[in-house]
mmCIF file of the N, C-alpha and C atoms, coordinates in Angstrom:
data_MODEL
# 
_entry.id   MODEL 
# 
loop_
_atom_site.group_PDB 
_atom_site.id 
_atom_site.type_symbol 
_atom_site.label_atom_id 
_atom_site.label_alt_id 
_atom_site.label_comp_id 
_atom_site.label_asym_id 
_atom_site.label_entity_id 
_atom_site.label_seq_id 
_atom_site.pdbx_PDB_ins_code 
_atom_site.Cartn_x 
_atom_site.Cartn_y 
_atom_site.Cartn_z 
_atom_site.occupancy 
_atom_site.B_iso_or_equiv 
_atom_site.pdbx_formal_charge 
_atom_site.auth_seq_id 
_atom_site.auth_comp_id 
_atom_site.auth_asym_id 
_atom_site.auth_atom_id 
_atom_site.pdbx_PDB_model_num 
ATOM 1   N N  . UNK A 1 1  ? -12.840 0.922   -5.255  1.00 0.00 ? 1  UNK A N  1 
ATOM 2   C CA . UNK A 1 1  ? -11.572 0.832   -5.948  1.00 0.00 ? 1  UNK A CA 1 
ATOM 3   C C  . UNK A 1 1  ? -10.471 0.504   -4.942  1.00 0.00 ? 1  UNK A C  1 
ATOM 4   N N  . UNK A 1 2  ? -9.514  -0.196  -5.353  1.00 0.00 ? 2  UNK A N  1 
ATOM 5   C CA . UNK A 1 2  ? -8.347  -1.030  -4.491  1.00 0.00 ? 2  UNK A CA 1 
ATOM 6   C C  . UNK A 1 2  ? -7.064  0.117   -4.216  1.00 0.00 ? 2  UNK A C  1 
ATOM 7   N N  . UNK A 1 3  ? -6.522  -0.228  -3.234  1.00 0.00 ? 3  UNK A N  1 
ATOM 8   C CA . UNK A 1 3  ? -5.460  0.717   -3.314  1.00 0.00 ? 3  UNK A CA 1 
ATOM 9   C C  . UNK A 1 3  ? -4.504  0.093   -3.965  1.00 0.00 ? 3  UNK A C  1 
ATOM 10  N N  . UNK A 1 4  ? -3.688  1.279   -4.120  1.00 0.00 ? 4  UNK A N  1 
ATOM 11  C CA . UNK A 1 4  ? -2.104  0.438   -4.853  1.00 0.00 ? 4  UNK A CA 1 
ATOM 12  C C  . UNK A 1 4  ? -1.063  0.890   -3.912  1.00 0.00 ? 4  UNK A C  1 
ATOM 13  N N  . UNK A 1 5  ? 0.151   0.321   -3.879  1.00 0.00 ? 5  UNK A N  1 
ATOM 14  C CA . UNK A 1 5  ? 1.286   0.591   -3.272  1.00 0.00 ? 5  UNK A CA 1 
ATOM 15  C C  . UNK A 1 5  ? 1.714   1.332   -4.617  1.00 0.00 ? 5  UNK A C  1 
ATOM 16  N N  . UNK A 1 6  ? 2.536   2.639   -3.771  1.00 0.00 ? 6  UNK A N  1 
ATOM 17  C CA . UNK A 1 6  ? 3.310   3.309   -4.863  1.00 0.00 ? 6  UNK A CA 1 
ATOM 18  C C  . UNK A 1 6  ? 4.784   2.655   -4.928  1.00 0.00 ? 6  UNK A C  1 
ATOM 19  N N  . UNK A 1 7  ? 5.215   3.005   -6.355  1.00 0.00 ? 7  UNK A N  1 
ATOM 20  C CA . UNK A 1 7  ? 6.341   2.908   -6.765  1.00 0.00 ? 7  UNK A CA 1 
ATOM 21  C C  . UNK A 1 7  ? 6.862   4.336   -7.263  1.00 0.00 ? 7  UNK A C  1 
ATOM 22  N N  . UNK A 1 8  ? 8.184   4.828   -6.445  1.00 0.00 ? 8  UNK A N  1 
ATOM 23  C CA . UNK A 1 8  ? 8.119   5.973   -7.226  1.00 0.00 ? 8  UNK A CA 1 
ATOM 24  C C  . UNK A 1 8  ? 9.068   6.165   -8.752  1.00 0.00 ? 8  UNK A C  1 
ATOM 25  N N  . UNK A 1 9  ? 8.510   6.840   -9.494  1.00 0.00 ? 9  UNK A N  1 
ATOM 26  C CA . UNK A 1 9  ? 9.434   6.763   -10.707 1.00 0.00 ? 9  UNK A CA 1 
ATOM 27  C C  . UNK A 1 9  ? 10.148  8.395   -11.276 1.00 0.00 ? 9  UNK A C  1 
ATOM 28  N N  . UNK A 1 10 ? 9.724   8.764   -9.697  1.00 0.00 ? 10 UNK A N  1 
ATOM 29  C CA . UNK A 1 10 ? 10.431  10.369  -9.914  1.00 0.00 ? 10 UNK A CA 1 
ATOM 30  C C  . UNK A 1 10 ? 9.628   10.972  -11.077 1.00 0.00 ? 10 UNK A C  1 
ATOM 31  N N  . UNK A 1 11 ? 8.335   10.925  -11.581 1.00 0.00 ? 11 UNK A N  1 
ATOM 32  C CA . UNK A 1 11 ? 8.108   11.694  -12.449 1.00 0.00 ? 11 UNK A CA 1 
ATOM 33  C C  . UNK A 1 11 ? 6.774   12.776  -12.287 1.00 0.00 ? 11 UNK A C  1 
ATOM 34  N N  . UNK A 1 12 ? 6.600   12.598  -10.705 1.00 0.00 ? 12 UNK A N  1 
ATOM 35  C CA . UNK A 1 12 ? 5.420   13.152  -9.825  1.00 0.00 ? 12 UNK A CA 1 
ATOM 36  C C  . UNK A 1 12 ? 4.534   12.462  -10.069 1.00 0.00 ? 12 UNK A C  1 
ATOM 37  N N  . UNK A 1 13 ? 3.963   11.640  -10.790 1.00 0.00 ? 13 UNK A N  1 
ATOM 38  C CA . UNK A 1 13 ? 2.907   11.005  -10.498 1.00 0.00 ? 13 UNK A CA 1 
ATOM 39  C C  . UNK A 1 13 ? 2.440   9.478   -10.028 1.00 0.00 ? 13 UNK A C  1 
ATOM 40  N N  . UNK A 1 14 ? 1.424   9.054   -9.775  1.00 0.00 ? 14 UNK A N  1 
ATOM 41  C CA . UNK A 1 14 ? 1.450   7.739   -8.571  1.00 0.00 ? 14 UNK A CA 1 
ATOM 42  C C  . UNK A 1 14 ? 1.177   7.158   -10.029 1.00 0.00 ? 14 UNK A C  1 
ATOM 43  N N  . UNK A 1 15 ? 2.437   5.947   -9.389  1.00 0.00 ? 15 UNK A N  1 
ATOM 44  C CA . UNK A 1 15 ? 2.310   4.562   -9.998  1.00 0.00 ? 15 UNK A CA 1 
ATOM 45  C C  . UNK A 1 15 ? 2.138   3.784   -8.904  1.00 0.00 ? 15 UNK A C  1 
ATOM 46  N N  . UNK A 1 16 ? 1.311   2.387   -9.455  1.00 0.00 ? 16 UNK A N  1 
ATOM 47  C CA . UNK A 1 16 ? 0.895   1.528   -8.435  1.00 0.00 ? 16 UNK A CA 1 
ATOM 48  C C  . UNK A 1 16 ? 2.374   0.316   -8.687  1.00 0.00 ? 16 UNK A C  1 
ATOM 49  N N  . UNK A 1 17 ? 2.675   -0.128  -7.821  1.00 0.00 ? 17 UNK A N  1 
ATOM 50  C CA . UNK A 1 17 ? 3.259   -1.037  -7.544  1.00 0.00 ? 17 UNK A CA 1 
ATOM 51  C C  . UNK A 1 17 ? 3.214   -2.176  -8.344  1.00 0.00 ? 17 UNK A C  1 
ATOM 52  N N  . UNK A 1 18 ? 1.807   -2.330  -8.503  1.00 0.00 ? 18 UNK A N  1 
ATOM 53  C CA . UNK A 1 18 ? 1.802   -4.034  -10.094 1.00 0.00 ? 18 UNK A CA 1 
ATOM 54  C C  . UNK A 1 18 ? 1.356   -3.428  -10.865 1.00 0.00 ? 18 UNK A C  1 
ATOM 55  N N  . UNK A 1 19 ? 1.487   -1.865  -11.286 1.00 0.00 ? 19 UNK A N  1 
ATOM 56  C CA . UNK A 1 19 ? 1.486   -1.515  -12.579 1.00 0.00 ? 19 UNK A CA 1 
ATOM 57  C C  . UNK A 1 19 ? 0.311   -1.340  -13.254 1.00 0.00 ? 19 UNK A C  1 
ATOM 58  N N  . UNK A 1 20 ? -0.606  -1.943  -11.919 1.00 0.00 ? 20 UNK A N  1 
ATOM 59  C CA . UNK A 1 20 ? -2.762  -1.967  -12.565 1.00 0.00 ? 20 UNK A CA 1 
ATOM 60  C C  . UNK A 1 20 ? -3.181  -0.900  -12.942 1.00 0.00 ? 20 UNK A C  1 
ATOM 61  N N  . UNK A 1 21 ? -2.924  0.500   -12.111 1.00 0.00 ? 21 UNK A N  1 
ATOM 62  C CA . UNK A 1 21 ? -3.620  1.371   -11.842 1.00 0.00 ? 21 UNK A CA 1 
ATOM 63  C C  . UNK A 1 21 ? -2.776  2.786   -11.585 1.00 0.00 ? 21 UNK A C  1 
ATOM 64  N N  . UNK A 1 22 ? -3.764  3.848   -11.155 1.00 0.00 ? 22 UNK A N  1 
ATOM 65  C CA . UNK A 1 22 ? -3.022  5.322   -11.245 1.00 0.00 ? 22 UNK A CA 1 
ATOM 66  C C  . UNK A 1 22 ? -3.799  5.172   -9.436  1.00 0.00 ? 22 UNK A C  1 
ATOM 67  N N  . UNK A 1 23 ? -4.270  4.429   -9.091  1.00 0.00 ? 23 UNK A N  1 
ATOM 68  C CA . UNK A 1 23 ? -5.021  4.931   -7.634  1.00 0.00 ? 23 UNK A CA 1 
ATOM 69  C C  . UNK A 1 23 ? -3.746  4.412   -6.666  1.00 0.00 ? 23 UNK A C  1 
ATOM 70  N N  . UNK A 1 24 ? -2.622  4.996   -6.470  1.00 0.00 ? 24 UNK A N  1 
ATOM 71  C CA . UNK A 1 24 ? -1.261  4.636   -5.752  1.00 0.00 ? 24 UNK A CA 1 
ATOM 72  C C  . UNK A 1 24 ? -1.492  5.646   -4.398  1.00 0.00 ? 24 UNK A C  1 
ATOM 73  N N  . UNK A 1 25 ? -0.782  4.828   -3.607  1.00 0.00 ? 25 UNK A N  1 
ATOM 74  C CA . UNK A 1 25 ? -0.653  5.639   -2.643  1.00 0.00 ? 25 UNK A CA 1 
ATOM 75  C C  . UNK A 1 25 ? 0.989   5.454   -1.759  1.00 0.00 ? 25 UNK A C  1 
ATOM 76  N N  . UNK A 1 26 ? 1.267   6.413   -1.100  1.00 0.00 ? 26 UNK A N  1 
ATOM 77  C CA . UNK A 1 26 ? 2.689   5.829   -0.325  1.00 0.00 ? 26 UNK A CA 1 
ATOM 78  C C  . UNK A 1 26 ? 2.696   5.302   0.726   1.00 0.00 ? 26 UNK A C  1 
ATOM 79  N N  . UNK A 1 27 ? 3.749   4.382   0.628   1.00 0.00 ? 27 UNK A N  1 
ATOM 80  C CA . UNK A 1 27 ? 3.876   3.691   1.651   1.00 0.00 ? 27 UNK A CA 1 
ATOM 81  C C  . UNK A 1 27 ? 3.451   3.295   2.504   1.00 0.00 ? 27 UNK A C  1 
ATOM 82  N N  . UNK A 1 28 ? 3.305   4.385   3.889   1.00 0.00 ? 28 UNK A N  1 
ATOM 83  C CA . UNK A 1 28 ? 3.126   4.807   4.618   1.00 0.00 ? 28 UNK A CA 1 
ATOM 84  C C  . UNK A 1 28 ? 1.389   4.356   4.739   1.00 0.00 ? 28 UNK A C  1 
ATOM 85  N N  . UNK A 1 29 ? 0.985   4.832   3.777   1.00 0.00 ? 29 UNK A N  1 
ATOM 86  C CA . UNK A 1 29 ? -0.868  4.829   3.698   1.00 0.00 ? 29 UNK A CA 1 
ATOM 87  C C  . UNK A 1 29 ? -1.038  3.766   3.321   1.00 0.00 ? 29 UNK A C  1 
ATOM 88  N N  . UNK A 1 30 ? -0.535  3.016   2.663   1.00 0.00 ? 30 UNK A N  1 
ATOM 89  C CA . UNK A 1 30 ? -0.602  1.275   2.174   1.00 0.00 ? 30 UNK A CA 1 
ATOM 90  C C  . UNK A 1 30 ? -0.796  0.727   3.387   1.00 0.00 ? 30 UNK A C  1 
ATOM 91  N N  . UNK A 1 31 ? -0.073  1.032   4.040   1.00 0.00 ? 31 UNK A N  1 
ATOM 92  C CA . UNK A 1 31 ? 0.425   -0.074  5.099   1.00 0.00 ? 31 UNK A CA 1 
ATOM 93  C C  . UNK A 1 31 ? -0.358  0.258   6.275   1.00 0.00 ? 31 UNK A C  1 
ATOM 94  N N  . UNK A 1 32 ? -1.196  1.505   6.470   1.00 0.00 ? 32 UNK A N  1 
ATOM 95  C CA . UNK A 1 32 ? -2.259  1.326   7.223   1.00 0.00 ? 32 UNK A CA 1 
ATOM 96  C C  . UNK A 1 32 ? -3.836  1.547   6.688   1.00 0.00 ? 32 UNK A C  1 
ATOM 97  N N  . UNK A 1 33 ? -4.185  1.231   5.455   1.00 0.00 ? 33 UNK A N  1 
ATOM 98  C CA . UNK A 1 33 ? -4.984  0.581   4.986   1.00 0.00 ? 33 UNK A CA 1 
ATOM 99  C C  . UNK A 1 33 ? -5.289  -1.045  4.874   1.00 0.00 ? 33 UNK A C  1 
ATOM 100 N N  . UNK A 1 34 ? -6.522  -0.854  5.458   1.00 0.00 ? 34 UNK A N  1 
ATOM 101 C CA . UNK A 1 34 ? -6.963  -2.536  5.626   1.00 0.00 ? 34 UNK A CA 1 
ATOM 102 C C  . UNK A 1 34 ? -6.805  -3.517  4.375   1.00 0.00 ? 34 UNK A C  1 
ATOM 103 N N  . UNK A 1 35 ? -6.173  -4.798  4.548   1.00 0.00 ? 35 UNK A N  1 
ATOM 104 C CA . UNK A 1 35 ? -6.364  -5.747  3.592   1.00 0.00 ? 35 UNK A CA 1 
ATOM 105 C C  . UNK A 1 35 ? -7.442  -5.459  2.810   1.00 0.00 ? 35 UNK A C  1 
ATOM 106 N N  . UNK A 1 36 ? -8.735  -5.457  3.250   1.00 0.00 ? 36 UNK A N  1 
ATOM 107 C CA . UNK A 1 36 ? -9.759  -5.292  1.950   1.00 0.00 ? 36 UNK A CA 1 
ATOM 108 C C  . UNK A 1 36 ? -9.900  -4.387  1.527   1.00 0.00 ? 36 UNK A C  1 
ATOM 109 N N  . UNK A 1 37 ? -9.416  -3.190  1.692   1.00 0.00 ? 37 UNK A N  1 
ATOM 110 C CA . UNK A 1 37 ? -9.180  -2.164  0.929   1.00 0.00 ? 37 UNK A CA 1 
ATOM 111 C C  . UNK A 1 37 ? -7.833  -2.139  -0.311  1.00 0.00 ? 37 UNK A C  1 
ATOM 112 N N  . UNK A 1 38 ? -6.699  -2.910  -0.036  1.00 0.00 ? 38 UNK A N  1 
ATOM 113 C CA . UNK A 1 38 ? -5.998  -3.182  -1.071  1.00 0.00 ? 38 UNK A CA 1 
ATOM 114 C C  . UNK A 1 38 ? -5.652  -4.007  -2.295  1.00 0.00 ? 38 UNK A C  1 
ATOM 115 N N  . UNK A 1 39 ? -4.919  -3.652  -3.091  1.00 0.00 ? 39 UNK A N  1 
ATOM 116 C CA . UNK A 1 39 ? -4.523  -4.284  -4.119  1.00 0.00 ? 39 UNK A CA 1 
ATOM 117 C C  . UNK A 1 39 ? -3.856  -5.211  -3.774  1.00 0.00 ? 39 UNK A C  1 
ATOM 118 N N  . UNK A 1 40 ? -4.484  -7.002  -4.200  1.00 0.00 ? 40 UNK A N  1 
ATOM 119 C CA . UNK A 1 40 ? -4.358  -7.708  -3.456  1.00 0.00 ? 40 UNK A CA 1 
ATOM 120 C C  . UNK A 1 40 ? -2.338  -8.155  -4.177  1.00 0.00 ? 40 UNK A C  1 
ATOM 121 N N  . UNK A 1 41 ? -1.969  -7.981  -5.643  1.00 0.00 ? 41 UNK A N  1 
ATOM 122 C CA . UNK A 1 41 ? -0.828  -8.096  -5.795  1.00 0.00 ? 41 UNK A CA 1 
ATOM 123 C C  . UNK A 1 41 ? 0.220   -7.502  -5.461  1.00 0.00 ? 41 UNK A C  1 
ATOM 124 N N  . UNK A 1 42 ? 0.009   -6.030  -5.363  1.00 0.00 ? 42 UNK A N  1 
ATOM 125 C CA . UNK A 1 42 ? 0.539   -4.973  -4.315  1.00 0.00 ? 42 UNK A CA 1 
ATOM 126 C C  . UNK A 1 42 ? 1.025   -5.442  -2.708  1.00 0.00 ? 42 UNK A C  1 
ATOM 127 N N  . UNK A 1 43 ? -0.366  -6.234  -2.296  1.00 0.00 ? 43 UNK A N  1 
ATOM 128 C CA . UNK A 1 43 ? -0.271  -6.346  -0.724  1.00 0.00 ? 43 UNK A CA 1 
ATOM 129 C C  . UNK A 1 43 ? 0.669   -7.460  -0.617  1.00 0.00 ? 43 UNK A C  1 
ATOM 130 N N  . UNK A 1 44 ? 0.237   -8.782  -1.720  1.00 0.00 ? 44 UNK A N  1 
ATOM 131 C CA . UNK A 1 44 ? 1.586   -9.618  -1.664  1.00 0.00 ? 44 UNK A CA 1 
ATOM 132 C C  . UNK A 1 44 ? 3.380   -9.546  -2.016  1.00 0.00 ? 44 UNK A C  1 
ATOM 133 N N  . UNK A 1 45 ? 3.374   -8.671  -2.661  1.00 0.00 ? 45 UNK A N  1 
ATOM 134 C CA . UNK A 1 45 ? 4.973   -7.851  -2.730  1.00 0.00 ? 45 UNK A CA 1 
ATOM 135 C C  . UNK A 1 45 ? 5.137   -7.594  -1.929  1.00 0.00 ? 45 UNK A C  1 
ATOM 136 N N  . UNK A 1 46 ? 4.305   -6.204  -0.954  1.00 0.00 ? 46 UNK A N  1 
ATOM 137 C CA . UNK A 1 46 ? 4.738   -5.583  0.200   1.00 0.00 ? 46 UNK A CA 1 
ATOM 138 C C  . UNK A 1 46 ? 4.895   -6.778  1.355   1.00 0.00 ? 46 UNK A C  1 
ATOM 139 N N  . UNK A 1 47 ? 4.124   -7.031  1.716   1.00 0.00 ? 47 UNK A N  1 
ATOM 140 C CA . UNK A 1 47 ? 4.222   -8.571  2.348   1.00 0.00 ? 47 UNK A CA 1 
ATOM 141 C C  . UNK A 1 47 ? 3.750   -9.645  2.078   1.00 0.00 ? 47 UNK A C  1 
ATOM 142 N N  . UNK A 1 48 ? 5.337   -10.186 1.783   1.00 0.00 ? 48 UNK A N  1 
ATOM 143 C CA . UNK A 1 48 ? 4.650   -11.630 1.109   1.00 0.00 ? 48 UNK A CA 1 
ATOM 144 C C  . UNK A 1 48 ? 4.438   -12.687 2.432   1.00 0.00 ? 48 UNK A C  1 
ATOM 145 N N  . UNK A 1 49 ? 4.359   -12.426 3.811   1.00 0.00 ? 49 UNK A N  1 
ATOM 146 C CA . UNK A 1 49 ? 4.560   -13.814 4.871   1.00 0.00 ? 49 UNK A CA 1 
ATOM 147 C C  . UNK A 1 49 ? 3.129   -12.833 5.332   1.00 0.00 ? 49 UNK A C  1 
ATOM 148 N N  . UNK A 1 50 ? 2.210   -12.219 5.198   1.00 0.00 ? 50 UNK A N  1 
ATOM 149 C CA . UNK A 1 50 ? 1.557   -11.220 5.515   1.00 0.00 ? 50 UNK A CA 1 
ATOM 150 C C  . UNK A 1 50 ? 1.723   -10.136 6.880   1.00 0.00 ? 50 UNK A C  1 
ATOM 151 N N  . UNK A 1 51 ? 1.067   -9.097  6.450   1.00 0.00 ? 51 UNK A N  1 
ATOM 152 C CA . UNK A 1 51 ? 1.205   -7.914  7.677   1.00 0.00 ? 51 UNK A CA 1 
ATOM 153 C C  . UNK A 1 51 ? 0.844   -8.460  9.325   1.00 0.00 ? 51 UNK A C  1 
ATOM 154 N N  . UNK A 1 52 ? 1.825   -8.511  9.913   1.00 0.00 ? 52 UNK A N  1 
ATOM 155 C CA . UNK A 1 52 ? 1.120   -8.531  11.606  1.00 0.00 ? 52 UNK A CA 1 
ATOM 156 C C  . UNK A 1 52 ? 0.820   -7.505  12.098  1.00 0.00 ? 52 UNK A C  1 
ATOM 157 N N  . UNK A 1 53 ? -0.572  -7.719  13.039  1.00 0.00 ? 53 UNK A N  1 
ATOM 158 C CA . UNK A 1 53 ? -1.333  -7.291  13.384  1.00 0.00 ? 53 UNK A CA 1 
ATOM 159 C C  . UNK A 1 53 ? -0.820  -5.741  13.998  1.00 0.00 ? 53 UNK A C  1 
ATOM 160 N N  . UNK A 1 54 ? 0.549   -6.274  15.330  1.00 0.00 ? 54 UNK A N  1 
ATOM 161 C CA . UNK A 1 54 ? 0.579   -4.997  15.412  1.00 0.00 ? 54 UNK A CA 1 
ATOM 162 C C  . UNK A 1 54 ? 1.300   -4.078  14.661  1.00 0.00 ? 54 UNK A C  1 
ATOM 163 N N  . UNK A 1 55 ? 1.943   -4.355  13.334  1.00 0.00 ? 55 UNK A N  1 
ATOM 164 C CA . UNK A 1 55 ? 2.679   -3.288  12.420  1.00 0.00 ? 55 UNK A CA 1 
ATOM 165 C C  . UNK A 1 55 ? 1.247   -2.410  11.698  1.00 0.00 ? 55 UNK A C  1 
ATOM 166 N N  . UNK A 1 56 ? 0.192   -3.596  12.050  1.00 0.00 ? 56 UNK A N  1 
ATOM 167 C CA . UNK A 1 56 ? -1.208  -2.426  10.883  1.00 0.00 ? 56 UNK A CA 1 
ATOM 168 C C  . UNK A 1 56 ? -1.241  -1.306  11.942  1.00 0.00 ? 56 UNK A C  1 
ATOM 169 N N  . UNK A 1 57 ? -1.358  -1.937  13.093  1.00 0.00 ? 57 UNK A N  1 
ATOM 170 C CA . UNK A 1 57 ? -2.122  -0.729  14.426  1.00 0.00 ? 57 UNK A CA 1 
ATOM 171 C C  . UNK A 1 57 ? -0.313  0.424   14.471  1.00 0.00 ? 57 UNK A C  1 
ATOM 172 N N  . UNK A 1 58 ? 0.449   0.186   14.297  1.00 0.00 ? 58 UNK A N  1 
ATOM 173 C CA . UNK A 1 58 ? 1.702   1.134   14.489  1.00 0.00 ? 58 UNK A CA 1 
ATOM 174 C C  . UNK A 1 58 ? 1.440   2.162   13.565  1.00 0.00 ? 58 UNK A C  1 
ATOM 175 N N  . UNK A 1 59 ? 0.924   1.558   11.987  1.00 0.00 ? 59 UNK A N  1 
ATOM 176 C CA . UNK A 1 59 ? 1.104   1.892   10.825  1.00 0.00 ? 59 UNK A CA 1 
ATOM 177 C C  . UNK A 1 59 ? -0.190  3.504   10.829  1.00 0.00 ? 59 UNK A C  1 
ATOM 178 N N  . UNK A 1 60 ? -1.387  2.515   11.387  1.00 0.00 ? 60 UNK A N  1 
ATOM 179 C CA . UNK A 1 60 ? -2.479  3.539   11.744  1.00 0.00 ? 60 UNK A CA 1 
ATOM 180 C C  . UNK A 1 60 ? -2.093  4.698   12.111  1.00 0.00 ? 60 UNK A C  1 
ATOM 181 N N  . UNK A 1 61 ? -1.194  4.076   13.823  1.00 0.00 ? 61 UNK A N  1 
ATOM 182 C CA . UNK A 1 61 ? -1.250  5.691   14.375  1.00 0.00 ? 61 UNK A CA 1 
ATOM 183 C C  . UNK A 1 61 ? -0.146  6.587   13.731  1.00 0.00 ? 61 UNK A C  1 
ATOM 184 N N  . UNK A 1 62 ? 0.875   6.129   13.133  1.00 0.00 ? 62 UNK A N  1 
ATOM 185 C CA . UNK A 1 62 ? 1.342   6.697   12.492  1.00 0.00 ? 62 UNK A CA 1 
ATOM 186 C C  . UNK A 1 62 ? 1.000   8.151   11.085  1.00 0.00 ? 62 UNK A C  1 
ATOM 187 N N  . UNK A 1 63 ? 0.102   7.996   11.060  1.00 0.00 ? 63 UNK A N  1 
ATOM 188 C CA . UNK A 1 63 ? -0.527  8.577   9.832   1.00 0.00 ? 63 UNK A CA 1 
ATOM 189 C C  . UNK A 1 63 ? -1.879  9.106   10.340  1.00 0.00 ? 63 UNK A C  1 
ATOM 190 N N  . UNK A 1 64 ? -1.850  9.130   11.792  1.00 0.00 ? 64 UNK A N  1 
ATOM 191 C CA . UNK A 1 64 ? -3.531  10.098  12.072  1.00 0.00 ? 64 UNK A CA 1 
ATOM 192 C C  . UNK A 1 64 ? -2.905  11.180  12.894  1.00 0.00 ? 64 UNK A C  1 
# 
């Protein structure tokens, strides 16, 4: 299953970003989850010129 970028709608629960799915995650975890792990309409909103390389590896250590 794909990830989603969350959108938040203040109502506690994860919405995905294109609206597909309940499997959302924030920000933060989007953005250091691998391309093939995401929602590929999600990943093009979040970046539409795509992610460089070293914002994935920042994004990683950020979140371990």
């Amino acid at each position: 299953m794909k990830v989603h970028n969350h959108s938040e709608q203040f109502d506690g629960k994860p919405h995905a970003w294109c609206g597909r799915s309940d499997n959302a995650v924030p920000s933060d975890q989007f953005e250091a989850t691998p391309s093939a792990d995401r929602c590929k309409v999600c990943e093009a909103d979040w970046f539409p010129h795509g992610q460089p390389d070293w914002h994935f590896q920042q994004a990683k250590e950020k979140i371990q």
